[in-house]
N, C-alpha and C positions, 0 to 999 in steps of 0.2 A: 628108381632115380639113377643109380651107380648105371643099370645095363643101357637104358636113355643115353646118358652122358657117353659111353662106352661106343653107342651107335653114330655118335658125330650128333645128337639134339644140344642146341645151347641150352644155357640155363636159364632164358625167359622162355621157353619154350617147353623147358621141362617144368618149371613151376605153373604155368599156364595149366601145363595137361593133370597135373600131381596137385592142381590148386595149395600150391606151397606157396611163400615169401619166396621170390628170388633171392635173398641172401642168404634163408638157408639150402636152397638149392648148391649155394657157392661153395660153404662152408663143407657142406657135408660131399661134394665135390673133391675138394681141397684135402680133407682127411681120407679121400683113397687114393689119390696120389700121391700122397705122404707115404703112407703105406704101403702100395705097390714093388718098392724097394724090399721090404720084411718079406711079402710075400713073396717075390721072383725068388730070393734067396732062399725061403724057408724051401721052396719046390723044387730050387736045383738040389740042396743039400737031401733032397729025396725024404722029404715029409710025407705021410700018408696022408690020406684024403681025412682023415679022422681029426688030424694035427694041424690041417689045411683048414678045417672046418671051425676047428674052435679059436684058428687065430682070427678068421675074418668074424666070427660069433666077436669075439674081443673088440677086433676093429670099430664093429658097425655098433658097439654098446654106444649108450647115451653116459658121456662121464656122473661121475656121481654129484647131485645136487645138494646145494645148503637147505637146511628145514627140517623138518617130521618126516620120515618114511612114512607110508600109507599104511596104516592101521588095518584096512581092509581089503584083503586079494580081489583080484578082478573076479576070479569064481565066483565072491561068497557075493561082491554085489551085482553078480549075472543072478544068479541063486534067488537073491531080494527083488529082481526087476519080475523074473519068471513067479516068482511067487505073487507078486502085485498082477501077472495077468493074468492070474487063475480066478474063479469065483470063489469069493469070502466063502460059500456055503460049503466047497468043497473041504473045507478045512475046519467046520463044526460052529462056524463065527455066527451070532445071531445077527449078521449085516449085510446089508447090500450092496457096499461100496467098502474097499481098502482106503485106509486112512494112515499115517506115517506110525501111529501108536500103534494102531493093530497090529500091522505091517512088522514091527519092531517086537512083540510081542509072541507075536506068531513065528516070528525068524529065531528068535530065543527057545522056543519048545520044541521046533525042530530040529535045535542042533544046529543050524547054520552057523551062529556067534554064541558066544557067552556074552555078550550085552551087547546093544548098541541103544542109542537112541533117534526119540522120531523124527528129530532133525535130522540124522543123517542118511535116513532111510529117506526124507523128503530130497536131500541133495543128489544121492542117486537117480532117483524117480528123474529127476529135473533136467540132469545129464545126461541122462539114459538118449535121451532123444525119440523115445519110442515110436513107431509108425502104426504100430497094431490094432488102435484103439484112437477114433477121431475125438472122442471126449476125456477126459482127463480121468486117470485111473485111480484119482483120489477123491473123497468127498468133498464138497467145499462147504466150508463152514459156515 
């Protein structure tokens, strides 16, 4: 988005291409021009590429949100989605189809989580958005 904007693309033009909101195309716009001031500076003052790296890492974070932090790292629910595409068999399951309990079960014995439940194993699934598998990787009830 920043190099877009960089290259002379407006911002309906970048959200078009980045299928973003145009507003937050502005926004996040807005916050490197803001910034470009720290940066020049920090660069004349002869920052390393290291010190360089981790102010625009700062810059381009997402401020911190009100709520619950995520319970569960992206790994462990890549972990749970790879695990729902495997075959139940290869994993000792007397079944033919993954189900959110199994699912949750199975992720418990190998160490992936010390708990979860099969709701939340269902909401991954759900999110995942998977393309791998044209019928639904869960049994239905």
């Amino acid at each position: 988005m920043i190099l877009a904007a960089q290259s002379g693309m407006n911002n309906t033009k970048i959200s078009q291409q980045l299928k973003l909101h145009r507003r937050r195309v502005r926004e996040w716009r807005q916050k490197w021009i803001e910034a470009s001031e720290r940066l020049d500076f920090a660069e004349s003052e002869g920052a390393t590429d290291k010190e360089l790296r981790q102010l625009i890492e700062q810059i381009l974070s997402d401020e911190k949100r009100s709520g619950t932090p995520n319970y569960f790292s992206t790994e462990t629910v890549v972990q749970i989605v790879a695990l729902a595409c495997s075959e139940p068999k290869s994993s000792s399951r007397p079944i033919s189809h993954w189900t959110p309990k199994e699912l949750a079960a199975e992720a418990i014995k190998r160490g992936i989580v010390e708990r979860i439940s099969p709701r939340s194993v269902g909401r991954f699934l759900k999110r995942s958005d998977t393309s791998t598998s044209p019928s639904s990787l869960l049994a239905k009830r």
